[in-house]
VEXDREN-951204 format. One record per residue (C-alpha): residue number from 1; x, y, z negated; chain. Coordinates in steps of 0.2 Angstrom, whole numbers. Example, Ala and Ser with C-alpha at 12.3 -4.5 7.8 and 13.67 -1.06 7.14 Angstrom:
# VEXDREN-951204
   seq      c1      c2      c3   mol
     1      62     -22     -39     A
     2      68      -5     -36     A
***
This chain:
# VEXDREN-951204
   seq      c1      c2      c3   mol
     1      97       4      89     A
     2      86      17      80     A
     3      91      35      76     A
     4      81      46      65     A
     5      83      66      74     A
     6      83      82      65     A
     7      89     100      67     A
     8     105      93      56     A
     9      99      95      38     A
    10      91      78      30     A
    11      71      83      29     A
    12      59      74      18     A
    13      45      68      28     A
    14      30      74      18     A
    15      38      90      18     A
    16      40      91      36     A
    17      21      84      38     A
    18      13      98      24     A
    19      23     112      37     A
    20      18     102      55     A
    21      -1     102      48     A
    22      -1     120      41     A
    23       4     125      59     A
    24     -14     121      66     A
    25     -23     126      50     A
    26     -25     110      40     A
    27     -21     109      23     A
    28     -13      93      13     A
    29     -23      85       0     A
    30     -15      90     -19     A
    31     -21      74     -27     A
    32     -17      55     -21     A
    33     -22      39     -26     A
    34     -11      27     -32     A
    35       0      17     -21     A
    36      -3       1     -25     A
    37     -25       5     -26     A
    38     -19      12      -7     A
    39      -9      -4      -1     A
    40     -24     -15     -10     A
    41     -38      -5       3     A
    42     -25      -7      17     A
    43     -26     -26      16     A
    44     -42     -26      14     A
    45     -46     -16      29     A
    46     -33     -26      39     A
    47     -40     -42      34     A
    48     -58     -34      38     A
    49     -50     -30      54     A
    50     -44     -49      59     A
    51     -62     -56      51     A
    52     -73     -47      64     A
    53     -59     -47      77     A
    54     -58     -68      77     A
    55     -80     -67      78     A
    56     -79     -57      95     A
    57     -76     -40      90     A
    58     -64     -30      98     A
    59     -59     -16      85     A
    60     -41      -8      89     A
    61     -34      -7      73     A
    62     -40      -1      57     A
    63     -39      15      50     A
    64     -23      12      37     A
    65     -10      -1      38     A
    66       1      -8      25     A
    67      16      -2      37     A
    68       8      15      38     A
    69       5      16      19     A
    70      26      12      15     A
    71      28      26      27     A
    72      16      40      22     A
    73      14      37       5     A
    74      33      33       0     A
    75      44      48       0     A
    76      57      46      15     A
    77      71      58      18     A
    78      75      57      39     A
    79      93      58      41     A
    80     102      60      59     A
    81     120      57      53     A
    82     119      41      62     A
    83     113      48      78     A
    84     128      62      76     A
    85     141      49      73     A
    86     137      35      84     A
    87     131      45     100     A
    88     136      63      98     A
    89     117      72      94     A
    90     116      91      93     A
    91     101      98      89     A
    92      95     110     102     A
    93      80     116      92     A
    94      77     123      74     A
    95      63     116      63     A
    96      55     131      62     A
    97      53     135      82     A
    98      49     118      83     A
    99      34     119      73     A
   100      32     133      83     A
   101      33     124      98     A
   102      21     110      92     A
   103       6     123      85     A
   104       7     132     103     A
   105       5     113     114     A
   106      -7     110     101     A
   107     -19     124     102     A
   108     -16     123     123     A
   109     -23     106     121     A
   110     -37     112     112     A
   111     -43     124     123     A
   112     -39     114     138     A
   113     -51     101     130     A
   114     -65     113     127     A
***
């Protein structure tokens, strides 16, 4: 089984991603391109990806994947009423201290990288 996990309130994931990278100081494009030009340049990277891969190269992935692309550029609303339901999940942290949370780790990782 998969269970999505919240702080209890269904979140929409771009949401929650526009708050996670404002954190560290990154701001979210305003503009997209359209999803199916998007999935059109994912296949094409992945089957650039398989070409070169079969002739020798050894590339790990490429950049965007169709199965990245349904999730990112799809709205997707996380629920955790299943987890609550079938396995009794509480949230023990709020969203917001959980950024919180996140944005420190992430600026120790930095510095512990410089």
């Amino acid at each position: 089984e998969i269970y999505f996990l919240t702080d209890g309130e269904p979140k929409e994931l771009r949401a929650f991603w526009t708050k996670l990278f404002a954190q560290v100081g990154v701001q979210m494009p305003s503009k997209s391109v359209p999803f199916a030009v998007a999935f059109a340049g994912a296949w094409l990277a992945e089957m650039g990806w398989r070409f070169f891969n079969f002739f020798g190269c050894s590339l790990p992935r490429p950049p965007i994947t169709r199965q990245a692309l349904v999730l990112l550029g799809r709205e997707v609303t996380v629920d955790d009423s299943k987890a609550r339901r079938d396995i009794g999940y509480t949230a023990h942290v709020d969203e917001q201290l959980g950024l919180q949370e996140l944005k420190e780790d992430y600026v120790k990782s930095k510095n512990n990288d410089n």
